[in-house]
Structure formats: structure tokens, C-alpha cells
GUSEGU-942783 format. One record per residue (C-alpha): residue number from 1; chain; z, y, x. Coordinates in steps of 0.1 Angstrom, whole numbers. Layout:
REM residues N
i=NUM&ch=A&Z=Z&Y=Y&X=X
...
END
This chain:
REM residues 279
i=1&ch=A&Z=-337&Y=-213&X=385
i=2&ch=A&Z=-329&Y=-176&X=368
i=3&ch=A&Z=-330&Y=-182&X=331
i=4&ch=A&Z=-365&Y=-169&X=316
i=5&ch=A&Z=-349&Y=-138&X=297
i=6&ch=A&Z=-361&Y=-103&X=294
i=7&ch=A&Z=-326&Y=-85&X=285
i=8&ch=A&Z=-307&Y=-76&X=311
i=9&ch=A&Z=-264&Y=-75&X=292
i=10&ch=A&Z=-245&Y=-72&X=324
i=11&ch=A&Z=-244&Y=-45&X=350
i=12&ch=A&Z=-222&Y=-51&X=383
i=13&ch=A&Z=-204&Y=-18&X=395
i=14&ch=A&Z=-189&Y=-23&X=432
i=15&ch=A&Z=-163&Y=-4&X=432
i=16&ch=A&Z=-138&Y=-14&X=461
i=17&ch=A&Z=-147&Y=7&X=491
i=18&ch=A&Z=-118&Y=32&X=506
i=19&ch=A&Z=-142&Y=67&X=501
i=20&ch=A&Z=-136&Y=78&X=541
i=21&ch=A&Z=-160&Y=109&X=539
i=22&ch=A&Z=-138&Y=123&X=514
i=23&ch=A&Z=-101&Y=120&X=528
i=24&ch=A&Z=-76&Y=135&X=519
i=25&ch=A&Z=-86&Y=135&X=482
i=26&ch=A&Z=-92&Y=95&X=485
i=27&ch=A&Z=-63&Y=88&X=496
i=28&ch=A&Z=-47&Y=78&X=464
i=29&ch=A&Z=-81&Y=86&X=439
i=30&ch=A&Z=-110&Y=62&X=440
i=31&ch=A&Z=-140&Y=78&X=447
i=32&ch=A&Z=-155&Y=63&X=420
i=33&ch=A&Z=-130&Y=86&X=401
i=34&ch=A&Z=-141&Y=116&X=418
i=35&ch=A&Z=-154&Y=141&X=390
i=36&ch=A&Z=-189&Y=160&X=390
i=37&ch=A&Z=-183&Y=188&X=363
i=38&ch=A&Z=-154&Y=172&X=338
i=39&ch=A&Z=-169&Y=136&X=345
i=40&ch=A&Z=-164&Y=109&X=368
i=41&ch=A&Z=-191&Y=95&X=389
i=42&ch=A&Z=-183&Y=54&X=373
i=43&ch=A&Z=-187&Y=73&X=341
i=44&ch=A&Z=-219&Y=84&X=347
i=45&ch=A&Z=-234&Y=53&X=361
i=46&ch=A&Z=-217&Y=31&X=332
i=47&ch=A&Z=-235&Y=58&X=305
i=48&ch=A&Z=-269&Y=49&X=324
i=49&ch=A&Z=-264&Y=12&X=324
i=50&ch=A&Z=-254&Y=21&X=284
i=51&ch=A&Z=-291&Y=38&X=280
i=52&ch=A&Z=-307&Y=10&X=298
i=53&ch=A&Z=-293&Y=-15&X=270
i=54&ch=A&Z=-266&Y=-32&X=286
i=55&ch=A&Z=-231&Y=-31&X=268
i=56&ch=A&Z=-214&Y=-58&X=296
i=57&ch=A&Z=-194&Y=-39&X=324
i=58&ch=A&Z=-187&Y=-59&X=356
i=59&ch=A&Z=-161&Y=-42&X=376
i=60&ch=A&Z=-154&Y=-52&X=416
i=61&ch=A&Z=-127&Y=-30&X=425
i=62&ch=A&Z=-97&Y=-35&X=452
i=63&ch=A&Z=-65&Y=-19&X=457
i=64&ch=A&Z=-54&Y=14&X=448
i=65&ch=A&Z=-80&Y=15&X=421
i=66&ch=A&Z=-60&Y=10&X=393
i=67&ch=A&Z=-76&Y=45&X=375
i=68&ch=A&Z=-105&Y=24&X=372
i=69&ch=A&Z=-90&Y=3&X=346
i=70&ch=A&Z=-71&Y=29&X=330
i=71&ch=A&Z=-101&Y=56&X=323
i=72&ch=A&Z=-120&Y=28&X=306
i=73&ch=A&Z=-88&Y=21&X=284
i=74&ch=A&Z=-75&Y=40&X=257
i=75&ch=A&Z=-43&Y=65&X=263
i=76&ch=A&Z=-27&Y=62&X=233
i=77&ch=A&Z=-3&Y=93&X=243
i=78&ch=A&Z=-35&Y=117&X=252
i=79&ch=A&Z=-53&Y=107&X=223
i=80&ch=A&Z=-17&Y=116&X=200
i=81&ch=A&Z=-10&Y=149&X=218
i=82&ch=A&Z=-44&Y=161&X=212
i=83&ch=A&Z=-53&Y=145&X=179
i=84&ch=A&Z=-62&Y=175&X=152
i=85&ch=A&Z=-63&Y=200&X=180
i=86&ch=A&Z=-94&Y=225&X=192
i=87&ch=A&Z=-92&Y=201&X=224
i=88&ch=A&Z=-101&Y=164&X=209
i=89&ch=A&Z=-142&Y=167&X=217
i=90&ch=A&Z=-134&Y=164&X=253
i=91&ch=A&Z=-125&Y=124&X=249
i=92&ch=A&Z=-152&Y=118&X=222
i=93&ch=A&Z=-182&Y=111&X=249
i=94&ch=A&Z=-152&Y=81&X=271
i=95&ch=A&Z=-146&Y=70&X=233
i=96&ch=A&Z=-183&Y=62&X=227
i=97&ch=A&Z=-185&Y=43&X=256
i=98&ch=A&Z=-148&Y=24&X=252
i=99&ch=A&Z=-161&Y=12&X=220
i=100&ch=A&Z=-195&Y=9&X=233
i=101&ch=A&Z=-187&Y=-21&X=264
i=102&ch=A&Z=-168&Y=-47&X=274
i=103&ch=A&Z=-151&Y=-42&X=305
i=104&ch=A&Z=-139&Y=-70&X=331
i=105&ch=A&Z=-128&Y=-65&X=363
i=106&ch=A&Z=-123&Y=-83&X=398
i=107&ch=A&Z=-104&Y=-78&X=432
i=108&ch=A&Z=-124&Y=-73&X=465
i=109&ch=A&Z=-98&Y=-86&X=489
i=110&ch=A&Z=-112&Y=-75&X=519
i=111&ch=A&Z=-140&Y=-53&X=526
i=112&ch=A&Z=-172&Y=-70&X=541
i=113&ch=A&Z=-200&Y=-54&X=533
i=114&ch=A&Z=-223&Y=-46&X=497
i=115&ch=A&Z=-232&Y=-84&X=500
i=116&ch=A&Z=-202&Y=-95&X=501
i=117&ch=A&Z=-187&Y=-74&X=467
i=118&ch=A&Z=-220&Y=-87&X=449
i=119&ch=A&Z=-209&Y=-123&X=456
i=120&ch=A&Z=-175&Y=-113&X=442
i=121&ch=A&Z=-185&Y=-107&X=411
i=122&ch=A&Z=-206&Y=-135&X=406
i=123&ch=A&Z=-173&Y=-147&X=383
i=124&ch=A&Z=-179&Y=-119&X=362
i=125&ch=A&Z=-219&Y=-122&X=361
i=126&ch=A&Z=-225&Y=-161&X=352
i=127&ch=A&Z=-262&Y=-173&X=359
i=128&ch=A&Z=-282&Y=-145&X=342
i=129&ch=A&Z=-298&Y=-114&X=359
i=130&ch=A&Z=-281&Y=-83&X=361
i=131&ch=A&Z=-282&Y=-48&X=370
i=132&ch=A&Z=-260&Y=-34&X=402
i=133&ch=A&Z=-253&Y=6&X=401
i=134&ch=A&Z=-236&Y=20&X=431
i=135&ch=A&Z=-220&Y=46&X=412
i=136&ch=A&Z=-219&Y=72&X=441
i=137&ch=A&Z=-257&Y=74&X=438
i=138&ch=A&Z=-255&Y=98&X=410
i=139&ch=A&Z=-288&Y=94&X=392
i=140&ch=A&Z=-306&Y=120&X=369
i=141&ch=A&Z=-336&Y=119&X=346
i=142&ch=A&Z=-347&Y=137&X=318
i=143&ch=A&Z=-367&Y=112&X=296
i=144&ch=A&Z=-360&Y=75&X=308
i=145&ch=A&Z=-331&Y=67&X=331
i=146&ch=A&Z=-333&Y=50&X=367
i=147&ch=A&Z=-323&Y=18&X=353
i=148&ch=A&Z=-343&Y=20&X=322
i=149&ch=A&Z=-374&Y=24&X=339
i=150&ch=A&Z=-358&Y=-13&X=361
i=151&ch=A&Z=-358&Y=-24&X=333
i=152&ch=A&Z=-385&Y=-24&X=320
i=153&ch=A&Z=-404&Y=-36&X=349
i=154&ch=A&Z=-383&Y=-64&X=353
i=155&ch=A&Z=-397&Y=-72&X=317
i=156&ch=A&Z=-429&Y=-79&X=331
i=157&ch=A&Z=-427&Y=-89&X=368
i=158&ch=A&Z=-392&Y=-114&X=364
i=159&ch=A&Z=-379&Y=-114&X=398
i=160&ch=A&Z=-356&Y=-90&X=418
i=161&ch=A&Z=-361&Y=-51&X=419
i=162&ch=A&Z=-347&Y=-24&X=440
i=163&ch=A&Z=-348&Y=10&X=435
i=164&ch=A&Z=-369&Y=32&X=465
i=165&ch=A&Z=-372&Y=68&X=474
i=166&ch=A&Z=-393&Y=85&X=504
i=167&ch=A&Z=-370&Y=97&X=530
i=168&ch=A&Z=-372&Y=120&X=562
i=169&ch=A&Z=-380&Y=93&X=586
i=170&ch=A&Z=-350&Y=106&X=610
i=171&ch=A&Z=-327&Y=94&X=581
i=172&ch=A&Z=-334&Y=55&X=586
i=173&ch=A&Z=-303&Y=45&X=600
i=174&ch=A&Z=-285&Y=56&X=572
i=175&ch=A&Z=-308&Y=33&X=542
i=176&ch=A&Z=-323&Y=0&X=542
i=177&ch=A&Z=-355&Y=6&X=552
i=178&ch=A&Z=-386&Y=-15&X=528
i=179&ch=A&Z=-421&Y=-25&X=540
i=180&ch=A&Z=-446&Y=-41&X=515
i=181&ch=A&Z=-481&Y=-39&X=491
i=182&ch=A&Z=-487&Y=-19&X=467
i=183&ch=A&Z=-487&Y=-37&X=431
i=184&ch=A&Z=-499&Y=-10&X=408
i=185&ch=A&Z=-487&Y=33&X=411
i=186&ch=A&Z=-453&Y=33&X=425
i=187&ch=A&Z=-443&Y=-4&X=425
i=188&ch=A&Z=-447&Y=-23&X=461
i=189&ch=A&Z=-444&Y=-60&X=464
i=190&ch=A&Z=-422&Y=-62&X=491
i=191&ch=A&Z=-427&Y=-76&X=525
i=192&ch=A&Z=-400&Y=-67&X=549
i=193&ch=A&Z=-368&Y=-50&X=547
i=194&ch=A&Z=-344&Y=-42&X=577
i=195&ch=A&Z=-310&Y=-26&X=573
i=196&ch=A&Z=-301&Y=10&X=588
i=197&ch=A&Z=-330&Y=9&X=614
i=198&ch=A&Z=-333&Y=33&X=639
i=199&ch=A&Z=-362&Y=55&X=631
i=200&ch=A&Z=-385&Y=41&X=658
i=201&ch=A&Z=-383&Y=5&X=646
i=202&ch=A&Z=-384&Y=15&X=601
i=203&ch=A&Z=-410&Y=-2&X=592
i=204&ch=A&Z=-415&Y=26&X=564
i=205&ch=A&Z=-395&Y=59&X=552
i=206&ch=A&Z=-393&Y=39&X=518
i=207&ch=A&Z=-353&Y=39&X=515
i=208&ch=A&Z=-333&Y=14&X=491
i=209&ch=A&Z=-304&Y=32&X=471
i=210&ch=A&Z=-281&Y=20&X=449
i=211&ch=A&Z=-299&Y=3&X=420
i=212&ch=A&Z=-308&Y=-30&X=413
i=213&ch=A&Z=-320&Y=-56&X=388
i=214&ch=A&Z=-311&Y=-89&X=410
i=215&ch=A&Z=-317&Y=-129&X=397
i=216&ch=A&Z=-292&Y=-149&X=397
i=217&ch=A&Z=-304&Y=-172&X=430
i=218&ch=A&Z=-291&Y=-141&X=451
i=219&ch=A&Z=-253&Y=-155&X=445
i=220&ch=A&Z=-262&Y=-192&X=466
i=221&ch=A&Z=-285&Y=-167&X=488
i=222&ch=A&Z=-253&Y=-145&X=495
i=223&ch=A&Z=-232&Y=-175&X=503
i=224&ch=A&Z=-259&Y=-180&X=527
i=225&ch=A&Z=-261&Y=-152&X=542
i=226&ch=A&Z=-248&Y=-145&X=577
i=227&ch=A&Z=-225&Y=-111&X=584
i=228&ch=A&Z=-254&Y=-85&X=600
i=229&ch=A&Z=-249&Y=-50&X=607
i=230&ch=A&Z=-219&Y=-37&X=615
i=231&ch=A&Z=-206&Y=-73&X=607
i=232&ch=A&Z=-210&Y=-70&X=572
i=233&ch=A&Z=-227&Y=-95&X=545
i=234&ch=A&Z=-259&Y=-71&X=538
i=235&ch=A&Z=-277&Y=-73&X=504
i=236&ch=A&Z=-308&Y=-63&X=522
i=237&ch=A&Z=-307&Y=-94&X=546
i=238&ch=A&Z=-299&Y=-119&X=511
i=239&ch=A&Z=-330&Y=-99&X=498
i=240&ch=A&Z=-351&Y=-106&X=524
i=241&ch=A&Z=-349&Y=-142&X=517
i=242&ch=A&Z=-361&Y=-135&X=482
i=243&ch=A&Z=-387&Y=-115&X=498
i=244&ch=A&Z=-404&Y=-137&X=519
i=245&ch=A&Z=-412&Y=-158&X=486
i=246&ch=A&Z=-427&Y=-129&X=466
i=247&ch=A&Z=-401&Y=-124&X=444
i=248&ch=A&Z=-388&Y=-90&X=453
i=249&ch=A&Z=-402&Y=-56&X=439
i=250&ch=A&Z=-395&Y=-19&X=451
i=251&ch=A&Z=-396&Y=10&X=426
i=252&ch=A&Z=-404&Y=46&X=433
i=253&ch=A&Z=-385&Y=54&X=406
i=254&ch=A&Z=-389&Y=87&X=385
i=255&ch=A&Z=-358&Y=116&X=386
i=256&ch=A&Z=-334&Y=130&X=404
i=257&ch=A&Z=-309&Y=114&X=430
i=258&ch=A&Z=-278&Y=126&X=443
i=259&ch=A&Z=-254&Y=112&X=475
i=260&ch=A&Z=-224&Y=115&X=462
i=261&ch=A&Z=-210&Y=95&X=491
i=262&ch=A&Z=-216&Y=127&X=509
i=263&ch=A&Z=-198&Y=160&X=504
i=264&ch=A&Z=-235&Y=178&X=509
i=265&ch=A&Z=-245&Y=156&X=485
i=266&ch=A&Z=-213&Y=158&X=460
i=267&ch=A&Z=-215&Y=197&X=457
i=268&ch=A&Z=-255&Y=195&X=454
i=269&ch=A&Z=-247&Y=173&X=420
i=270&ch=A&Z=-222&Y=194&X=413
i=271&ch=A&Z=-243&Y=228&X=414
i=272&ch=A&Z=-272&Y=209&X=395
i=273&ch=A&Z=-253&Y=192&X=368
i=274&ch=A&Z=-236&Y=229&X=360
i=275&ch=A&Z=-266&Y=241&X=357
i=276&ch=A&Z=-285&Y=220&X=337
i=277&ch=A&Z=-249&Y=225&X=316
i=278&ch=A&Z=-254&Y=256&X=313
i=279&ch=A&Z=-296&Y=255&X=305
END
């Protein structure tokens, strides 16, 4: 049984996928590394989990993604090069969060599916519930962060929450696609979920992106689990399971999302986050 606790301390980051849309530059970067403005995209979703309250980073990275490590690290060389000069602000927001976290870090050895890197880190998660952040959903909010407001509904309904935005129904095969009740303004208990439908069989235009508060169960679950579309282990397909029990909640959450998986989307961040720099 998930232990009866209302913090959430650990956030799961998977971070081992190769970045296709964005070759060349992926070739030897992670997209995770990928910078909107002077920042990069992990950074961002590790300051959210940060705001949310958690201070344990769970890494799941693979090869070639040894920048990961090394921007959460400090560079003792950097920091002595720069040290008294007009130029030492730019590390002081990558110091706050160095001191801030724990980091720890495992391999994906080969890549099958979001279900699949969850179950990887269950090494680095224990049997507690925790927060997943796909960090190329690049999330925005001016009061309470995505995973704040998770939070704090995880507080009072205890079981499994995903994150949902309204989508233009010809979109569906991209999203897992949700199907539920309504609960109170915004929150839906959930009914059904299907992975990437086509749009004449999504149950709804309610899209999953990439946050989640899960319970610990979803680790047996995943070992569970059966490879589904595109041959992958889907989350969405472990969720169900938790689903058809009650004990998963959708969340029109409140803010500003971003695909930064997609170059549209990347530049769209880009343009907004200067912006709001600049406001």
C-alpha cells in the first residue's frame, strides 16, 4: 500500500530519450540541455519541482548524457575564472539549486517507452509517491506552479494525478487521450485513458502532458504492464489499471504550457520567456 503521507520529496526526471526532432544539435547535446533564453529546459523543470517543495532529484538518463550530471555539479574552474568579476550573477540562480537538492542518477539501457524509464527509476524512488516532470513540457505560471497546484490536490484526494489540457481534437494521436467525471471545477475522476488515439476513436480532447504525482503501486503495475503502442511500456496503459479502481485524478491545471519537444513549440517558449524577460 502507498504510505499515508502528504509530502511529496522526490521528483523523477526521464531524461534518456535521443531528441530526434531536433538533430543535428542533439547529436552530442541532450535535449534536456537544450537552452530557452540562458537556461536549460531540466533546469527549469527541476526549479518547479524546487517551488512545489521537493528537494530530492531522481535522474533517468542514458548515454551521451553526461552534461546532465555535470550542470548540476559544481565547475570549480568556471566558478575561479569568474569569481569577483561583473559576470558571477549568471551561476548564482544553478548555485541555489546545487545547494538546494540532492541529485542521483540512473542509466536507461534501452529505450522502451515512458513506462518503461519510470520503472527505472524505481531504485532511485523507494516506496513513497513522487512527482514525474517531463522536462520538455516547459511549464509556466505566474502564482502557483503546475506541480504545486498537484500537489496540493494530491493532499487531499491521495491517489495518482496527471496533469490535462484541452486539445484540438485533430491532435489526439499525438497525447494520451483521458475520459472521466467531473469531481469538483477542473478535477475529473478518471474513467478511461487510451494512448495516441486517432481522433475518431478519443474518448475526449482532454490530453495528458508531462506531469505527474504517481503512488508507489504504479512500479508492480509497470512490471505488469504489457509493451502497447508503438511497442513501448506506456504509463497511460499502467494508469489505466489504477483507474479502473478510482484512484486516478486528471487536473486542468492553471498556466502556460510549452512543447518543447517540438521546434514550433521551442521557439514559441523562447519568444514568451524573452518577453516576459523583458516585462
Amino acid at each position: 500500500m502507498p504510505k499515508d503521507r502528504t509530502k511529496i520529496s522526490k521528483c523523477l526526471f526521464p531524461a534518456a530519450g535521443y531528441g530526434t526532432r531536433f538533430l543535428p544539435a542533439t547529436k552530442a547535446i541532450p535535449k534536456e540541455m537544450l537552452p530557452v533564453l540562458t537556461k536549460p529546459l531540466l533546469q527549469y523543470g527541476v526549479e518547479e519541482a524546487i517551488s512545489a517543495g521537493i528537494d530530492t532529484m531522481a535522474i533517468v538518463t542514458g548515454r551521451g548524457k553526461r552534461a546532465i550530471e555535470d550542470h548540476f555539479d559544481i565547475s570549480y574552474e568556471l566558478e575561479h575564472q569568474i569569481k569577483g568579476t561583473s559576470k558571477e550573477h549568471y551561476l548564482t540562480e544553478i548555485r541555489a539549486v546545487i545547494t538546494r537538492c540532492t541529485f542521483s542518477y540512473t542509466r536507461q539501457i534501452e529505450m522502451k517507452g515512458l513506462g518503461h524509464a519510470i520503472l527505472c527509476g524505481e531504485t532511485l524512488i523507494g516506496d513513497e509517491p513522487f512527482a514525474v516532470i517531463l522536462a520538455d513540457d516547459l511549464c509556466d505560471n505566474n502564482i502557483d506552479s503546475v506541480l504545486t497546484q498537484m500537489v496540493k490536490l494530491y493532499e487531499k484526494y491521495r491517489c495518482s494525478i496527471i496533469a490535462v489540457e484541452e486539445i484540438p481534437p485533430e491532435d489526439s494521436n499525438k497525447y494520451g487521450i483521458i475520459a472521466g467525471n467531473m469531481e469538483e471545477d477542473g478535477v475529473i475522476r478518471v474513467a478511461n485513458m487510451v494512448e495516441k488515439p486517432d481522433p475518431k476513436n478519443a474518448p475526449s480532447n482532454l490530453a495528458i502532458i508531462g506531469r505527474y504525482i504517481l503512488t508507489p503501486d504504479i512500479f508492480d503495475i509497470l512490471r505488469e504492464t504489457k509493451p502497447g503502442k508503438g511497442g513501448e511500456i506506456q504509463i497511460t496503459d499502467a494508469l489505466l489499471t489504477q483507474a479502473k479502481e478510482g484512484r486516478v485524478i486528471a487536473y486542468k491545471f492553471q498556466g502556460k504550457r510549452f512543447d518543447c519537444g517540438s521546434v514550433d513549440g521551442f521557439v514559441e517558449a523562447t519568444n514568451y520567456f524573452y518577453n516576459k524577460s523583458k516585462g
